[in-house]
C-alpha positions as YAML, in Angstrom:
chain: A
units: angstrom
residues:
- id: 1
  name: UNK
  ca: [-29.38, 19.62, -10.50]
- id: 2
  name: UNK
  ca: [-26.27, 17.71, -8.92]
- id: 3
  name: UNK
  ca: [-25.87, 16.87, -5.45]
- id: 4
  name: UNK
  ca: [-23.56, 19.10, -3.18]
- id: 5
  name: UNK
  ca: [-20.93, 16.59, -2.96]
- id: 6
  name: UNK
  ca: [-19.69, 16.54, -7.24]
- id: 7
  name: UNK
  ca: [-16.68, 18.62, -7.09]
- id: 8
  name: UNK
  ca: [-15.63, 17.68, -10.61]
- id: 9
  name: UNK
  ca: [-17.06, 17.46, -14.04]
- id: 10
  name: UNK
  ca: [-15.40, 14.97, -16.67]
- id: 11
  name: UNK
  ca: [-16.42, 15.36, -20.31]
- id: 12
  name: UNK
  ca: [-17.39, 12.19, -21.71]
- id: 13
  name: UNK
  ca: [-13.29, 12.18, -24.17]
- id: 14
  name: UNK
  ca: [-11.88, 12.84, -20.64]
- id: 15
  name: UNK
  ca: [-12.99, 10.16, -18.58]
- id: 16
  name: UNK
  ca: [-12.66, 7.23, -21.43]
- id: 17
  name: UNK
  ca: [-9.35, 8.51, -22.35]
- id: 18
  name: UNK
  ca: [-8.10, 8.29, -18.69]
- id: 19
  name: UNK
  ca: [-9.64, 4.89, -18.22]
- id: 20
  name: UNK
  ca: [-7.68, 3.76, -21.63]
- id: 21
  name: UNK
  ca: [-4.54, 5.24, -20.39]
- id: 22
  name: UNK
  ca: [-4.73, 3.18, -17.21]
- id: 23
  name: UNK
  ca: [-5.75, -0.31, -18.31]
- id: 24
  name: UNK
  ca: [-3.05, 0.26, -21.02]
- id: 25
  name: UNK
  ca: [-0.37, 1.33, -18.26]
- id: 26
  name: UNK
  ca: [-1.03, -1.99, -16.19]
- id: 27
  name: UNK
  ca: [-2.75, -4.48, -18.45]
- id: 28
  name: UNK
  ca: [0.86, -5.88, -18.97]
- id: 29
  name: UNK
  ca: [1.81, -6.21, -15.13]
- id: 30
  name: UNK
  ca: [-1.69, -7.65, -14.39]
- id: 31
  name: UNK
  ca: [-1.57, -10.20, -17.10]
- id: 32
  name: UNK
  ca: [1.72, -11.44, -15.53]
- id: 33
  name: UNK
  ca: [0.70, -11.54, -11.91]
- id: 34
  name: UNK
  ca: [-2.45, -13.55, -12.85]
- id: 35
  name: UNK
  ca: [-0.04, -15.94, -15.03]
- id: 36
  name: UNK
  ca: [2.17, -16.70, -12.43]
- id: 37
  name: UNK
  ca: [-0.57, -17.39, -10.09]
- id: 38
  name: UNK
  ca: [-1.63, -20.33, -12.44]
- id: 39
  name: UNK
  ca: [1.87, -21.51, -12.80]
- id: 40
  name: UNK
  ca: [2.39, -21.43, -9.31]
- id: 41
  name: UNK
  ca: [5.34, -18.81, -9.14]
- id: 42
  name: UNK
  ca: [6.42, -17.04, -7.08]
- id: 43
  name: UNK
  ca: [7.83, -13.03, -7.13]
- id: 44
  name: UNK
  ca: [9.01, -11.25, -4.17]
- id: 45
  name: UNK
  ca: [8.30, -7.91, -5.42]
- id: 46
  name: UNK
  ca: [4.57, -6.99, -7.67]
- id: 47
  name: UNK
  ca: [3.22, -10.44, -6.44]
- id: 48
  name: UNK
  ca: [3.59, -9.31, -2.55]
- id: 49
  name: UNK
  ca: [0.97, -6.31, -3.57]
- id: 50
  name: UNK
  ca: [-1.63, -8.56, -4.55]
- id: 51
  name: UNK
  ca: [-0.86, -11.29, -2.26]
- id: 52
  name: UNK
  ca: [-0.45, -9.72, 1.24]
- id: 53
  name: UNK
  ca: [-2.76, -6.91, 0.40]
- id: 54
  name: UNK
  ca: [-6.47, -8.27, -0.74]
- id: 55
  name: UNK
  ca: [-6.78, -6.28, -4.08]
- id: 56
  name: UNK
  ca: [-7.13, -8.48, -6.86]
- id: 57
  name: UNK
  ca: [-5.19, -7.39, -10.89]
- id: 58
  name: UNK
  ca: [-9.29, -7.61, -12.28]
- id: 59
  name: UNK
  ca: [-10.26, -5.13, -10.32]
- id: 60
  name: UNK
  ca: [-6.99, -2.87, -9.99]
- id: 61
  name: UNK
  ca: [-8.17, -2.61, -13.84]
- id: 62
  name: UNK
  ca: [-11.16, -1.45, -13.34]
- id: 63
  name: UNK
  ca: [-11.19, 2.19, -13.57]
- id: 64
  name: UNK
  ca: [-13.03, 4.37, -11.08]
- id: 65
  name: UNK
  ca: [-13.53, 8.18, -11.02]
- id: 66
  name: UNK
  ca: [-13.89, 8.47, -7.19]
- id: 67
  name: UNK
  ca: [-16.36, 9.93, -5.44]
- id: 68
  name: UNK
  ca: [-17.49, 12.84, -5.97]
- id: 69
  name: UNK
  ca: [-16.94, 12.85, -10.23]
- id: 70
  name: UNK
  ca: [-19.73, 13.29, -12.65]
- id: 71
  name: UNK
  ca: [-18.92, 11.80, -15.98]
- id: 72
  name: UNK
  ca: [-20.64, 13.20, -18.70]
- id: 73
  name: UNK
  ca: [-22.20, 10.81, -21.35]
- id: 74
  name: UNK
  ca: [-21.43, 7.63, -19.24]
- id: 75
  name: UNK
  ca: [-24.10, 4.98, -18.36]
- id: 76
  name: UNK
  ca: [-24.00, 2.73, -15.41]
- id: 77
  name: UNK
  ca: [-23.60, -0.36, -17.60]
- id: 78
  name: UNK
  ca: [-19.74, 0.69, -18.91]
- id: 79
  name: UNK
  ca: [-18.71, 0.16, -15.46]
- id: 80
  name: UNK
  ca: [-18.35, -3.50, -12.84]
- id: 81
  name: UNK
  ca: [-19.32, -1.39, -10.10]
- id: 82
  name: UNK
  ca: [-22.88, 0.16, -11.89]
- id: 83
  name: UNK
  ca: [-24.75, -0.67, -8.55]
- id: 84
  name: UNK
  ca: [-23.28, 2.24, -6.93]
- id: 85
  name: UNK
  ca: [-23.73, 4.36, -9.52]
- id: 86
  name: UNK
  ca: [-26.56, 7.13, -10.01]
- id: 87
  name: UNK
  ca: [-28.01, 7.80, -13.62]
- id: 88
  name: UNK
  ca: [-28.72, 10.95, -14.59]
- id: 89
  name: UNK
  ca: [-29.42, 11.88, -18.22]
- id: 90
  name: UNK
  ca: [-26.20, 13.24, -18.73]
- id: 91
  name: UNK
  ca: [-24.12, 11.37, -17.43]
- id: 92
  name: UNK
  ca: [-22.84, 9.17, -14.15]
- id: 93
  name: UNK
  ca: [-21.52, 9.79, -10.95]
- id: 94
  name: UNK
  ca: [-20.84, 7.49, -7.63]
- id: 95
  name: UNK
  ca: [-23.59, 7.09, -4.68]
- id: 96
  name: UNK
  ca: [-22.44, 7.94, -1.09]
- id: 97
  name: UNK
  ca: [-21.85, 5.16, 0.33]
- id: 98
  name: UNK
  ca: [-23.94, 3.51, 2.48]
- id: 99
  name: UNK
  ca: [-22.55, 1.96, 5.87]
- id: 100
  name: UNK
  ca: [-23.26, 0.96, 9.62]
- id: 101
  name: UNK
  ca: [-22.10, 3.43, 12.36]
- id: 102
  name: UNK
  ca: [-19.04, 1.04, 13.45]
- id: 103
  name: UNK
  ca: [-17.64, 0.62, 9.50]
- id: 104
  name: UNK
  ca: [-17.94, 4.87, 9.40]
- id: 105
  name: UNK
  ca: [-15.48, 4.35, 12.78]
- id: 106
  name: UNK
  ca: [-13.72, 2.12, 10.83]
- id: 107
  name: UNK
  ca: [-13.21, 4.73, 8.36]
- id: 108
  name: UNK
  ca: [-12.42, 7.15, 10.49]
- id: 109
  name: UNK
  ca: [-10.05, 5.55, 12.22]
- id: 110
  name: UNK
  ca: [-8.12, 5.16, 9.10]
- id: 111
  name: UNK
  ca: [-8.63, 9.18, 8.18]
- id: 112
  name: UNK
  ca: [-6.99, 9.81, 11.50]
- id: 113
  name: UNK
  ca: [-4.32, 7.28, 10.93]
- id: 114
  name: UNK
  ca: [-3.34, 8.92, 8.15]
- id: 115
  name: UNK
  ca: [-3.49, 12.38, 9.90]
- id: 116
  name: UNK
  ca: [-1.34, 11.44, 12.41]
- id: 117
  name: UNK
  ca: [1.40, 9.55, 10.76]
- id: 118
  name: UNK
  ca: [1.38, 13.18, 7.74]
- id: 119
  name: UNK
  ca: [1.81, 14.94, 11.13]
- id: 120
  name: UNK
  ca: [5.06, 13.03, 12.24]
- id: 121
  name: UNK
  ca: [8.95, 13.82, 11.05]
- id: 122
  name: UNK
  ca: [10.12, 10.36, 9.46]
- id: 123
  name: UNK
  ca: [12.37, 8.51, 11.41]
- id: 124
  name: UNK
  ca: [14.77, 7.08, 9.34]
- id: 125
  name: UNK
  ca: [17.13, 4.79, 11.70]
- id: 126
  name: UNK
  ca: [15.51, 1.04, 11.10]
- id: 127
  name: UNK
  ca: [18.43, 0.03, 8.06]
- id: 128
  name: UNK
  ca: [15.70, -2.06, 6.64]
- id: 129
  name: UNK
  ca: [16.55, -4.83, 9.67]
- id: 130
  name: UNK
  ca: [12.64, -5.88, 10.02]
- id: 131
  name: UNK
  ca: [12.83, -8.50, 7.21]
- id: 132
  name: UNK
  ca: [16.58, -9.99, 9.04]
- id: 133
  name: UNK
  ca: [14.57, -10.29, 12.60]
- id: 134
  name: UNK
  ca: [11.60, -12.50, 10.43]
- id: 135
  name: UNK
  ca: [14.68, -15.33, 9.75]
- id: 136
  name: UNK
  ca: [16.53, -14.53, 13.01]
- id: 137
  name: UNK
  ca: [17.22, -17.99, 14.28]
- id: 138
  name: UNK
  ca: [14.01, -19.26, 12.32]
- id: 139
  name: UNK
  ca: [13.59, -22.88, 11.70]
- id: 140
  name: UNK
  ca: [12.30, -21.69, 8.11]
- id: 141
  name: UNK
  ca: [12.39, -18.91, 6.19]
- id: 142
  name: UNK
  ca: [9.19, -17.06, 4.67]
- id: 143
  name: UNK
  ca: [10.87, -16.74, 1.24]
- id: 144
  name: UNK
  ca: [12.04, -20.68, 0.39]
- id: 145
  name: UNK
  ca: [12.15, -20.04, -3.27]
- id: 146
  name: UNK
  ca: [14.82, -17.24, -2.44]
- id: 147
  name: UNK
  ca: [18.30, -18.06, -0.63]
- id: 148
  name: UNK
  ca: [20.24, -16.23, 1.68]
- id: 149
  name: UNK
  ca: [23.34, -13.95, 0.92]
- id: 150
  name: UNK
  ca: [24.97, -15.20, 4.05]
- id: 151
  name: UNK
  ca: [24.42, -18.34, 6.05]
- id: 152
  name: UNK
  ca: [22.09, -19.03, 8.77]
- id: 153
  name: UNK
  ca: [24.70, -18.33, 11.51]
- id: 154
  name: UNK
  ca: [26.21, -15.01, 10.04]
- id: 155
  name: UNK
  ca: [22.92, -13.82, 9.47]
- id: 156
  name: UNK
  ca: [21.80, -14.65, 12.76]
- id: 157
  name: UNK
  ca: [25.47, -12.60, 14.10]
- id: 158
  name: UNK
  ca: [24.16, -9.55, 12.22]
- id: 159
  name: UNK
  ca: [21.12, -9.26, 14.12]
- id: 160
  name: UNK
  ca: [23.05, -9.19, 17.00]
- id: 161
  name: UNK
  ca: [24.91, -6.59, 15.95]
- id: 162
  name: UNK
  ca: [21.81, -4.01, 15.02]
- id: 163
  name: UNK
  ca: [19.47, -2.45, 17.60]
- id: 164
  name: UNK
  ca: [16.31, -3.24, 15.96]
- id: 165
  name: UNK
  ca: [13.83, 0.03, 15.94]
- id: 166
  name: UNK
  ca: [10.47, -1.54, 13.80]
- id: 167
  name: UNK
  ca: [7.43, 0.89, 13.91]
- id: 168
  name: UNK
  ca: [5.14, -0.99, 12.04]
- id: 169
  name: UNK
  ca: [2.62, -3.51, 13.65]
- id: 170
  name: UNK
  ca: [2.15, -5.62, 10.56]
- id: 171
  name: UNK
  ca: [6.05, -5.65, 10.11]
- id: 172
  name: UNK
  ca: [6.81, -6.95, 13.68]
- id: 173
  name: UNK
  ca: [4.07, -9.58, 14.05]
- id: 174
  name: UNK
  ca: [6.27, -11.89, 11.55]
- id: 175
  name: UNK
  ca: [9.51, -11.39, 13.90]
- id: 176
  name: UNK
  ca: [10.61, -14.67, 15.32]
- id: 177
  name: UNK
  ca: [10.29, -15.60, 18.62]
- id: 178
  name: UNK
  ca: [13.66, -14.95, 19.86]
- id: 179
  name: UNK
  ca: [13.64, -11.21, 17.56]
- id: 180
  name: UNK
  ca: [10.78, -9.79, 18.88]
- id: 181
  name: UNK
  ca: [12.46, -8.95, 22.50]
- id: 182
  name: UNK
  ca: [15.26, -7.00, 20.47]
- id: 183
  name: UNK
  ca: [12.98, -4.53, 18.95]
- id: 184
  name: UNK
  ca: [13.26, -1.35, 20.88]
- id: 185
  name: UNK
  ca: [8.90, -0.82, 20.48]
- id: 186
  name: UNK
  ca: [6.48, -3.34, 20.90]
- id: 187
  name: UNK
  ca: [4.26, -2.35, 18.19]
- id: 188
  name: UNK
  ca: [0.66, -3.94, 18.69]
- id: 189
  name: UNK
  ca: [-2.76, -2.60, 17.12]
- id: 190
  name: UNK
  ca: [-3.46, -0.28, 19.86]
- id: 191
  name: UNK
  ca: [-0.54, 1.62, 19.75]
- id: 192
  name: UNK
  ca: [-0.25, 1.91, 15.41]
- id: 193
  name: UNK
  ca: [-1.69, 5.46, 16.36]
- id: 194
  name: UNK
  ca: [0.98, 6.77, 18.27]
- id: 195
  name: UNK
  ca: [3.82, 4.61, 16.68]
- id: 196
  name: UNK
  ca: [3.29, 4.57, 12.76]
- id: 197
  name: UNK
  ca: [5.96, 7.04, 10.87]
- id: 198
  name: UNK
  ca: [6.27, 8.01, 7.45]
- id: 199
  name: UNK
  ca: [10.03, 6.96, 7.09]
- id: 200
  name: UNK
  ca: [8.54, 3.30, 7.17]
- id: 201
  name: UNK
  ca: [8.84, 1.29, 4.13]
- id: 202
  name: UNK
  ca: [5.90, -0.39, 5.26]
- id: 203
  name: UNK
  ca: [3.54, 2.63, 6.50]
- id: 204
  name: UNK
  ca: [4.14, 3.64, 3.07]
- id: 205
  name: UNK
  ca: [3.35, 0.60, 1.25]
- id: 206
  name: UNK
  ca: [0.23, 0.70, 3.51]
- id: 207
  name: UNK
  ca: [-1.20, 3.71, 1.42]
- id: 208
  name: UNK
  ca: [-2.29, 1.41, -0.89]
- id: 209
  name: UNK
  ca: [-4.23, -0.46, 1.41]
- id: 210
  name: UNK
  ca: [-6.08, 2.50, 2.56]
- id: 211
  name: UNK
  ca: [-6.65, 3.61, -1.13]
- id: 212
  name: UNK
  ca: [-8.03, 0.84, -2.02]
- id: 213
  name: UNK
  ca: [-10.19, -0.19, 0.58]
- id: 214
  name: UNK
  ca: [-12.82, 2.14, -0.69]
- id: 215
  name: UNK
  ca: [-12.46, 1.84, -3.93]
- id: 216
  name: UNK
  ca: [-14.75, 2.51, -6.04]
- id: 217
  name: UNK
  ca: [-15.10, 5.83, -3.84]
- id: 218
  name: UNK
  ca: [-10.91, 6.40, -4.15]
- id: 219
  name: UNK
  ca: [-10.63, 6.18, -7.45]
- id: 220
  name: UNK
  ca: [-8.14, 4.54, -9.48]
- id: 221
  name: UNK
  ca: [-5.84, 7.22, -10.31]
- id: 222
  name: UNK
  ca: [-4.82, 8.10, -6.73]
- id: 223
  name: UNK
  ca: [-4.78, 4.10, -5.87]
- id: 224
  name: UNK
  ca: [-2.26, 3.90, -9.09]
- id: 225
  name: UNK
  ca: [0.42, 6.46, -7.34]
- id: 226
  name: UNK
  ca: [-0.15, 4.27, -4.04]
- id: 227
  name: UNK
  ca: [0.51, 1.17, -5.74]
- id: 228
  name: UNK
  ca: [3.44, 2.72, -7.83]
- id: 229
  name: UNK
  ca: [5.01, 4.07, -4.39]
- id: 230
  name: UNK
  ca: [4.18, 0.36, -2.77]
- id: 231
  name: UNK
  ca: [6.23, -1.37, -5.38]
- id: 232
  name: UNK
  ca: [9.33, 0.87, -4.94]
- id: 233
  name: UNK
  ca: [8.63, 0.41, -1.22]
- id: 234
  name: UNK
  ca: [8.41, -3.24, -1.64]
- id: 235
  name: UNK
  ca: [11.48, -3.44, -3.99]
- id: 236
  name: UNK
  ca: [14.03, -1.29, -1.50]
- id: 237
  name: UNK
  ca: [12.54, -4.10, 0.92]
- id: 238
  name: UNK
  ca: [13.47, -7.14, -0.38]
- id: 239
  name: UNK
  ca: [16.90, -5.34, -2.04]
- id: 240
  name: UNK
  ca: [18.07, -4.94, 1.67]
- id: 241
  name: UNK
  ca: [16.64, -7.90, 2.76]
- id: 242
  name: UNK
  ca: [18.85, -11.37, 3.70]
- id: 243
  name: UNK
  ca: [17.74, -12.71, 0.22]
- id: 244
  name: UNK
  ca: [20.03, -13.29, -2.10]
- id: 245
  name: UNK
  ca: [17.38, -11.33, -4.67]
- id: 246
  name: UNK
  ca: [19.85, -11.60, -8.14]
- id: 247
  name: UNK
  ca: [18.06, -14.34, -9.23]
- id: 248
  name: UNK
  ca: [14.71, -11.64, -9.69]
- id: 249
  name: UNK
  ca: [16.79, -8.97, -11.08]
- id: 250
  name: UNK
  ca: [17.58, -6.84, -8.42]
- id: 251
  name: UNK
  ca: [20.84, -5.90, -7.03]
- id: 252
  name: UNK
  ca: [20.87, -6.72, -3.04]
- id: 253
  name: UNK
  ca: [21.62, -3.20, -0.99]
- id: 254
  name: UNK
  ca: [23.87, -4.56, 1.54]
- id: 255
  name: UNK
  ca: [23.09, -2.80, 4.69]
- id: 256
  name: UNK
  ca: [25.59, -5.00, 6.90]
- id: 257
  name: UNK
  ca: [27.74, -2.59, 5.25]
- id: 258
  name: UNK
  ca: [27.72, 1.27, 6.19]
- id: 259
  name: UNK
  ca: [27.40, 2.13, 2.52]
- id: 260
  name: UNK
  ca: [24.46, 0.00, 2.16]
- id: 261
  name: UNK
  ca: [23.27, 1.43, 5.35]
- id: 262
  name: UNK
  ca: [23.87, 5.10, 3.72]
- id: 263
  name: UNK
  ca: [22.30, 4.12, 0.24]
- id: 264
  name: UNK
  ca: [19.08, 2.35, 2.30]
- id: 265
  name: UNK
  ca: [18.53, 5.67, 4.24]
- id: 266
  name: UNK
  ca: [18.45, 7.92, 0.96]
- id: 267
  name: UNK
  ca: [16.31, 6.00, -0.70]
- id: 268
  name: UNK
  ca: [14.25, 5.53, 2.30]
- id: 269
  name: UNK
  ca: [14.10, 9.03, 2.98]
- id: 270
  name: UNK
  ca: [13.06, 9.58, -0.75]
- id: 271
  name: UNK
  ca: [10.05, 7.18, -0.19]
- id: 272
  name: UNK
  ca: [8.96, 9.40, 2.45]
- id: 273
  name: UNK
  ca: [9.36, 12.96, 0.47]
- id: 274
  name: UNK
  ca: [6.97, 10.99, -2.27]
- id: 275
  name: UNK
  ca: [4.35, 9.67, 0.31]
- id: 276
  name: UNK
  ca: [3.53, 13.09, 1.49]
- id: 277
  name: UNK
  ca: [1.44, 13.77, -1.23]
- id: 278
  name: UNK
  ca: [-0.10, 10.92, -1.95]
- id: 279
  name: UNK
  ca: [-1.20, 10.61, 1.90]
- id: 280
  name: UNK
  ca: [-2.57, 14.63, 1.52]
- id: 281
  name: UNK
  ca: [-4.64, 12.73, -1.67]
- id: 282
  name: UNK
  ca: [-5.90, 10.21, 0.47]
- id: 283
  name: UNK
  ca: [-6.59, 11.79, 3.86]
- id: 284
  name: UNK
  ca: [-8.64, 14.52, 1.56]
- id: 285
  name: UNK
  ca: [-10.58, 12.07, 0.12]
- id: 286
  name: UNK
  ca: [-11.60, 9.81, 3.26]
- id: 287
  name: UNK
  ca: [-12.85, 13.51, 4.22]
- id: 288
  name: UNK
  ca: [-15.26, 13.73, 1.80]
- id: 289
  name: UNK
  ca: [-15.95, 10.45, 1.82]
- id: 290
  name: UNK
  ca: [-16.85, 10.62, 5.65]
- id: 291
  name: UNK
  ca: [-18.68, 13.97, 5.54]
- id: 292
  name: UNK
  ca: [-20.92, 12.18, 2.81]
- id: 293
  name: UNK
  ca: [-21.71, 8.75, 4.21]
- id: 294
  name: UNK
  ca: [-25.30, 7.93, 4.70]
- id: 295
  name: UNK
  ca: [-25.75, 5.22, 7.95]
- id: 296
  name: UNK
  ca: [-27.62, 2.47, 7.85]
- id: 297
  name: UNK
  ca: [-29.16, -0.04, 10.77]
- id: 298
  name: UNK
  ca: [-26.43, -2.41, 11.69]
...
């Protein structure tokens, strides 16, 4: 009766009870990101998420089974995304999706992203020095709302200090001019392959990129634990960061210091223990994704 691909059943208390749960876990944050936006604030931390990465709070809401669920008693009409839904007289469950042969590469590429970077011991060395090279003897910083915890000239002595070991393309493409030389790699988007680790804050953070980039196919539970890792990610960013980051609530790990260094590399090493999961999640579900996609003329 089903296709091959359903690997899980919900009963109809199931699913609306897990959709419930999750707009009441993150109606709160959502609600705040979208009234900042109109009040033209700024936050360092959730508002980076939803800035940087092109997810928007209305749909993060929107709760999706993922592919591959049939949910009993639903109709296409309870959810946004009811155009990619089939009806069946019991219930619901998500079409594969339908793409041209270079967006499956695209997809692929991803999956095997992902493999590689699971496959890879973290390397744990970087003391959090990528945000320091992106206001290394910059004429402006990216954060103007947030000051410095040292001046301009100290800061810039720091760097000089460090050997600077980024991994992460995204990370190094905001260096400054006069940073990027110091940086042991060259990271560039032909190399992410070979260089991307999981002891990177932002490799990590990245997960929730990848989850939700096929959303409604990844569905929202497993984007929720990439988002929740992103934000921890993002807040052990801008904590050992140059920022003087009080003024948001958080207390600055000060890795100019070897006991900030220590204190960034266990917490950066935890982020890494938590991603492996989350990546196994994801990598299995690009899978079945992939091995389900129907093509379509370009």
């Amino acid at each position: 009766m089903d296709p091959s691909y359903l690997h899980t059943h919900l009963a109809f208390d199931d699913w609306t009870a897990r959709r419930a749960a999750h707009k009441a876990t993150y109606q709160a944050q959502m609600d705040a990101i979208v009234k900042r936006r109109s009040r033209h604030q700024k936050e360092p931390v959730t508002d980076f998420l939803f800035e940087y990465y092109a997810f928007r709070p209305a749909q993060f809401l929107r709760w999706s089974p993922g592919f591959g669920v049939f949910l009993e008693g639903a109709t296409p009409e309870d959810f946004f995304f009811h155009k990619k839904l089939v009806k069946h007289p019991e219930g619901v469950y998500l079409r594969q999706m339908e793409v041209t042969q270079k967006r499956r590469r695209s997809i692929a590429w991803v999956r095997d992203l992902l493999e590689h970077v699971a496959r890879r011991p973290p390397a744990l060395g970087c003391f959090g020095m990528h945000e320091w090279a992106m206001v290394y003897k910059a004429d402006a910083i990216r954060h103007e709302n947030l000051p410095l915890r040292m001046s301009p000239e100290e800061t810039d002595a720091f760097v000089d200090t460090r050997p600077v070991r980024c991994t992460h393309f995204d990370a190094f493409r905001f260096f400054t001019p006069p940073a990027r030389p110091k940086n042991i790699l060259q990271p560039s988007v032909e190399n992410m392959q070979d260089l991307e680790q999981p002891g990177c804050l932002h490799t990590n953070m990245d997960l929730y990129k990848w989850a939700y980039k096929l959303y409604p196919w990844v569905g929202s539970d497993l984007i929720a634990k990439a988002y929740s890792l992103a934000l921890e990610a993002r807040t052990l960013d801008m904590q050992a960061s140059p920022y003087d980051v009080s003024s948001v609530g958080l207390t600055p790990i000060r890795v100019e210091t070897e006991e900030g260094r220590q204190l960034y590399q266990q917490r950066q090493e935890s982020l890494a223990n938590k991603s492996v999961s989350i990546r196994k999640e994801l990598i299995e579900a690009y899978t079945k994704i992939l091995e389900a996609v129907s093509l379509r003329a370009s």
